[in-house]
N, C-alpha and C positions, 0 to 999 in steps of 0.2 A: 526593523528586521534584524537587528542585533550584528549587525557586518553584512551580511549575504546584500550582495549590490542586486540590483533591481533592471537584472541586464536580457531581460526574455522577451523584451518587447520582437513583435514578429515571429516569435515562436508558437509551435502550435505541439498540445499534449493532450495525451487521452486517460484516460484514471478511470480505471476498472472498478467498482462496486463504491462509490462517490457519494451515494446517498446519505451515507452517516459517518461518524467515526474516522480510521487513520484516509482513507481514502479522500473522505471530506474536507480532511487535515490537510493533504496534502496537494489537493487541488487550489484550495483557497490559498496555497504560500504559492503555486506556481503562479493563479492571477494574479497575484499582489506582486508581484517580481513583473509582470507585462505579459504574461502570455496568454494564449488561447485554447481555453481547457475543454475537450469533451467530456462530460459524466458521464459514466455509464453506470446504469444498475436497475433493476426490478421495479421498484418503486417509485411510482409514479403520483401517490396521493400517501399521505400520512396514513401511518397504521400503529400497534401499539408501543413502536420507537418512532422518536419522530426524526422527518429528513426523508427528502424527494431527492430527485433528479433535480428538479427545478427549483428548488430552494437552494440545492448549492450552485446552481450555475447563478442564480440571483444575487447571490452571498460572494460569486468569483467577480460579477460585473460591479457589486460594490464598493470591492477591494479593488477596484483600477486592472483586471484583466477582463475580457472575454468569456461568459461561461455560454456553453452549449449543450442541454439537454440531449441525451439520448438512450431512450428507455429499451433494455435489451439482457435477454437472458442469455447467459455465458456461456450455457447448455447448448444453446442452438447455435451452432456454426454458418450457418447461414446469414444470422442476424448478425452476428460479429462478419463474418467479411462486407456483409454491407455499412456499416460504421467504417470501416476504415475507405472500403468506395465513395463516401461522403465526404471522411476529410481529402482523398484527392482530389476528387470536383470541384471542391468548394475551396481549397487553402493549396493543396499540389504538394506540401509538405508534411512531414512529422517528424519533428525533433525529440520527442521523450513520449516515452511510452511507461507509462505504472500497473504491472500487474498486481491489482489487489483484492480482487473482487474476493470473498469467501464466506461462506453460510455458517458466521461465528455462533447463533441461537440455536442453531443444531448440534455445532458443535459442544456447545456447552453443558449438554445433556451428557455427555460425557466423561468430564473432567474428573480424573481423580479415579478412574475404574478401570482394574484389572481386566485383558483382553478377552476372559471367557464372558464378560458382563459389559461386553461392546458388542453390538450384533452385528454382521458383516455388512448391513447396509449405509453403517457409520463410513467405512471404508469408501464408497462408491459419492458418498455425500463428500467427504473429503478431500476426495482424488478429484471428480467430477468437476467443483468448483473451488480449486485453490492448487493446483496440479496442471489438470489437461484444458482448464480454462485458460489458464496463463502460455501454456504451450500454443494453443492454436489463435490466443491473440497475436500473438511472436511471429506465427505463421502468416497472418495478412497483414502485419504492420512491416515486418523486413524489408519488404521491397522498397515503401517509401523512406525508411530508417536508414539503409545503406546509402541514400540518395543527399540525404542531410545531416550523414555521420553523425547519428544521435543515440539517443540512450535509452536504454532497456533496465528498469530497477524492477527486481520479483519480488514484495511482500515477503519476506519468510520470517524464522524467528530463532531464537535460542534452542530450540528443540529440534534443531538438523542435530546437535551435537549432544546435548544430556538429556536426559529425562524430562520432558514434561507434557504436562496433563493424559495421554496415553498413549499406549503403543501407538496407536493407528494416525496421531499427531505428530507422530515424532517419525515416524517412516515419511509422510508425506512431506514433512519439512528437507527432509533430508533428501528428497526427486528433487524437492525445487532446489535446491541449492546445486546440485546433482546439474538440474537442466542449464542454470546460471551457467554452471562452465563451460558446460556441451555446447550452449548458444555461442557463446564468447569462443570456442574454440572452431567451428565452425565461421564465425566473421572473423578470426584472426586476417584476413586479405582487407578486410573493410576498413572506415573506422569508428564505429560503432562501436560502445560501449556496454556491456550487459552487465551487472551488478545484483546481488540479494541483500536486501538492509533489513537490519534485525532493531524494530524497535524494544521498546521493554515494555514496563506496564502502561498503557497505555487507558487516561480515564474517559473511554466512550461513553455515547448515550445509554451502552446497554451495561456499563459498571458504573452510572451515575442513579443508577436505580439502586444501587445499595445503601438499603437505610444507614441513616448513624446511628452510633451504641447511645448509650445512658449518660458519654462522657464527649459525645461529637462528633466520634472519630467513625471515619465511614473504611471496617476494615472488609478485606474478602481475605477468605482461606482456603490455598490450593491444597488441597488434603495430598499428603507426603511435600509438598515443596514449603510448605511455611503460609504465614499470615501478612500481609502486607498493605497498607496504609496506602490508600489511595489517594490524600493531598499531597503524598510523595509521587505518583504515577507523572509520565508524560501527557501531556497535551498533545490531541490530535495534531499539532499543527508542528511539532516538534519535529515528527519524522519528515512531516514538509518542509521544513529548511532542512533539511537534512539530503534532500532531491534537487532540491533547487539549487544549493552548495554545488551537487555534482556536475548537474546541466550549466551551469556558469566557470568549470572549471575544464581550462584548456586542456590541463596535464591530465584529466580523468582516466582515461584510455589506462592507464597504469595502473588501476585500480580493475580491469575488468576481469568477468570470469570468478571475482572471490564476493564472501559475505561480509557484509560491516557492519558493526555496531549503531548506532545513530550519535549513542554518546562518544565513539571514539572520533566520530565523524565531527560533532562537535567540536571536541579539542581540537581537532587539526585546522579548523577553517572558523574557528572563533565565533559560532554562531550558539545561542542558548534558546530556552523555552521560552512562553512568551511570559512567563514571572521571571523571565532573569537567567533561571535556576540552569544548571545541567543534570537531569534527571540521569538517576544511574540504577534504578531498580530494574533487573530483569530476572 
């Protein structure tokens, strides 16, 4: 685990869109540290990404935590109050909460295009699942969160603050980050921690479908932001230590309310990817 001590046993987390990718990333760093992870996400059998629900809680039981399937669209409010009704029944606690869930394949169609050549329905995809999804997780997790002074981390990214891939990316980063503080300013009486982590490039199952060139190298190009080499990108798993750091740190509470880097988070608390590296592309 490169430093990050392995102190979760007894804790119990939930990770919002788990099936693939940083979510997956970072479920599987919280079981490997001892804890007990809900997945949540759509996907319930293999489709043309591969990764379930149930291949990563197979994948967290592996790795020496807990994993617990629980197949559920973000959309439906319903369905998420009752996930969180389950882990009280069943555990009575929750220590860390991961809002990550977000409809990246959708989003993708997008990248790189001027807002008259984004149709307003980008906007609703957006908001929908990676905005008011994470808000109304917030909403049925608090109650148990104030109870176990635990933590609250939002998915967000670089694009609360400069340009990237579009308007409607870069407004929606900028709620979450937005909601970060509102949450945190709102439990300022508790002590519950709420935080946004900004990974960087991050090489998921769905940028490991980029072929290599003629020469190996497997690049993608964000049209206006540059060309970028993705055996430089992070590993899913990266922004997972990157939660786990904060869940195993006393002094966290210091840190709520604002956004953090994953690599600065890094540096501070000694922990790297899992080649070593500390990845700094964002």
């Amino acid at each position: 685990m490169s430093g990050i001590p392995q102190e979760l046993g007894g804790s119990v987390a939930v990770v919002t869109g788990a099936s693939r990718g940083i979510g997956k990333g970072i479920a599987l760093e919280l079981g490997a540290a001892g804890a007990t992870v809900f997945v949540t996400g759509r996907t319930a059998t293999p489709g043309r990404l591969p990764g379930t629900v149930h291949g990563t809680a197979a994948e967290i039981d592996a790795a020496g935590g807990v994993g617990i399937p629980f197949v559920c669209d973000h959309r439906d409010d319903d369905a998420v109050q009752r996930l969180f009704e389950r882990v009280r029944d069943e555990y009575g606690r929750l220590d860390v909460l991961v809002n990550n869930v977000y409809n990246a394949p959708a989003a993708a169609r997008w990248l790189g295009k001027p807002f008259w050549e984004v149709p307003p329905t980008a906007w609703d995809e957006t908001f929908d699942v990676g905005v008011r999804s994470h808000y109304a997780a917030a909403v049925f997790a608090a109650p148990l969160l104030i109870e176990s002074h635990g933590l609250i981390v939002n998915i967000s990214s670089p694009g609360a603050r400069r340009y990237m891939h579009n308007a409607v990316y870069g407004v929606a980063k900028t709620a979450l980050d937005r909601l970060t503080a509102d949450l945190a300013h709102d439990l300022t009486d508790s002590a519950v921690t709420v935080v946004s982590l900004w990974p960087g490039i991050v090489n998921t199952e769905l940028l490991q479908m980029v072929p290599a060139d003629a020469e190996g190298r497997r690049l993608v190009t964000l049209p206006g932001e540059g060309t970028y080499d993705l055996e430089a990108a992070e590993s899913p798993r990266f922004p997972g230590r990157a939660v786990v750091a904060l869940a195993t740190d006393p002094a966290r509470r210091e840190r709520t309310g604002t956004a953090w880097r994953v690599a600065d988070l890094a540096d501070h608390y000694g922990f790297t990817d899992v080649d070593g590296r500390v990845p700094r592309q964002s």
